[in-house]
C-alpha positions in Angstrom: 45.4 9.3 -7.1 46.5 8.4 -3.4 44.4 9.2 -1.5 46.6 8.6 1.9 43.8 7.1 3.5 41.7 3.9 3.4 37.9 4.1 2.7 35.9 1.6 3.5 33.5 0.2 1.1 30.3 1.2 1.6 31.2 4.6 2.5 30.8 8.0 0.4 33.5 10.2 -0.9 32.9 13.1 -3.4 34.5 14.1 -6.3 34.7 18.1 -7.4 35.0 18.2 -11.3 33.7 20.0 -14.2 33.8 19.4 -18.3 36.2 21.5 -19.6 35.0 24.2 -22.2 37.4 23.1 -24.9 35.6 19.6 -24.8 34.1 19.0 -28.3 33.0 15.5 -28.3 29.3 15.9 -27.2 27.7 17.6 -24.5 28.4 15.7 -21.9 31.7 14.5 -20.1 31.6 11.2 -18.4 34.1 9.6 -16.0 34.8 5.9 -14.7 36.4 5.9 -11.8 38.5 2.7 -10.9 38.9 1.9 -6.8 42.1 0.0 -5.3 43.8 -0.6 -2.4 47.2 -1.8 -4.1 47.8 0.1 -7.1 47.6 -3.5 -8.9 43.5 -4.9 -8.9 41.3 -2.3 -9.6 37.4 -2.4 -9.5 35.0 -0.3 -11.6 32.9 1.8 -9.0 29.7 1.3 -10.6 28.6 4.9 -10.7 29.7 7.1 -14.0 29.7 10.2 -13.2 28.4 12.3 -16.4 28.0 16.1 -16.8 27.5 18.7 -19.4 28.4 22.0 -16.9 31.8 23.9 -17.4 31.5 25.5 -13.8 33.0 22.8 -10.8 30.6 20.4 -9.6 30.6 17.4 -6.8 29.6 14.4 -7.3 29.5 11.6 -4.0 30.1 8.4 -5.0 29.9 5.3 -2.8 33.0 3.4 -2.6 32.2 -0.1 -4.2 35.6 -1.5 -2.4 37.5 -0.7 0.4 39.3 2.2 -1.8 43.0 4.1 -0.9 43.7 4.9 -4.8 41.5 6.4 -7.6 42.4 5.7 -10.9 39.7 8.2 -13.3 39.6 7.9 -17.1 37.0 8.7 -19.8 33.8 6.8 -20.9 35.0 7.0 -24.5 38.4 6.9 -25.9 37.7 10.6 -27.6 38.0 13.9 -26.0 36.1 13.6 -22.4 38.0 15.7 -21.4 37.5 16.8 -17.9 39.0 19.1 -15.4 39.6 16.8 -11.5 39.9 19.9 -9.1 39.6 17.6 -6.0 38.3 14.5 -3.8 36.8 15.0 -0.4 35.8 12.6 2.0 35.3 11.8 6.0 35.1 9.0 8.6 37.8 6.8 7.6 39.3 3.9 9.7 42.8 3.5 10.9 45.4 1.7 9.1 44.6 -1.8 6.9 40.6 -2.4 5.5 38.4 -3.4 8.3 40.6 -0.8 10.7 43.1 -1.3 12.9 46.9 -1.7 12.2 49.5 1.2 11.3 47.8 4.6 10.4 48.2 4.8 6.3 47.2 8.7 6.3 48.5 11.7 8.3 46.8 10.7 11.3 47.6 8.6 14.5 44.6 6.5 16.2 44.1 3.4 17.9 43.6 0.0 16.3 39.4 -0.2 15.5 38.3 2.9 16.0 37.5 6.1 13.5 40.8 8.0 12.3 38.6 11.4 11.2 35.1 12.5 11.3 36.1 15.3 9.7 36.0 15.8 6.3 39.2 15.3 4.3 40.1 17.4 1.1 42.3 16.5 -1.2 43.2 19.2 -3.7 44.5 17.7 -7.2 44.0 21.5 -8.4 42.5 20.7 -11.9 44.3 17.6 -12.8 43.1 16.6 -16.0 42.6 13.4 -16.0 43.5 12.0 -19.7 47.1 13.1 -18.3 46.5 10.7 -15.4 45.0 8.4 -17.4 48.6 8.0 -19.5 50.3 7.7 -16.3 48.6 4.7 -15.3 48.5 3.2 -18.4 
């Protein structure tokens, strides 16, 4: 997922998901998300998010590395399936990691300072993500 914008690491984003109801697997879901900034390294964000609920929930997650692309998959390779509704997140710096640099996102700001303090929400509208995971595969 592109999420137009750099976060730094350090800094929290969320993640609004559920388990979907046809999941038979096990009671729980769990996700491992994967955090680059050039669609070609990827880090494992140490957190796995895991939940049993069939309603949306959010989970924040602290980006490991400075993060503009999500890559999501399943813990196992058996039916987690889960349902990605969308990714929210706020305070992110102007164009390359550190700040600074041409804007990457829909915004325009001077080099070094904050692009938004808003929050940003990115809506993936329930994107399951074993489809995504085949895409980036």
């Amino acid at each position: 997922m592109d999420l137009s914008d750099i976060i730094t690491a350090g800094e929290t984003y969320s993640i609004t998901w559920r388990r979907k109801s046809t999941y038979t697997a096990g009671p729980f879901a769990d996700l491992i998300i994967e955090e680059s900034t050039d669609l070609t390294n990827w880090t494992e964000n140490a957190t796995r998010p895991s939940t049993d609920q069939q309603t949306f929930i959010t989970t924040n997650i602290t980006a490991g590395v400075t993060t503009r692309y999500l890559r999501i998959r399943p813990e196992t390779a058996s039916s987690d399936d889960s349902d990605i509704d969308a990714i929210s997140y706020s305070s992110v710096l102007c164009g390359v990691a550190g700040g600074g640099g041409t804007p990457t996102g829909n915004f325009t700001c001077s080099a070094g300072v904050t692009e938004i303090t808003g929050t940003v929400f990115e809506d993936f509208n329930y994107v399951v993500y074993m489809i995504l995971e085949n895409i980036w595969a």
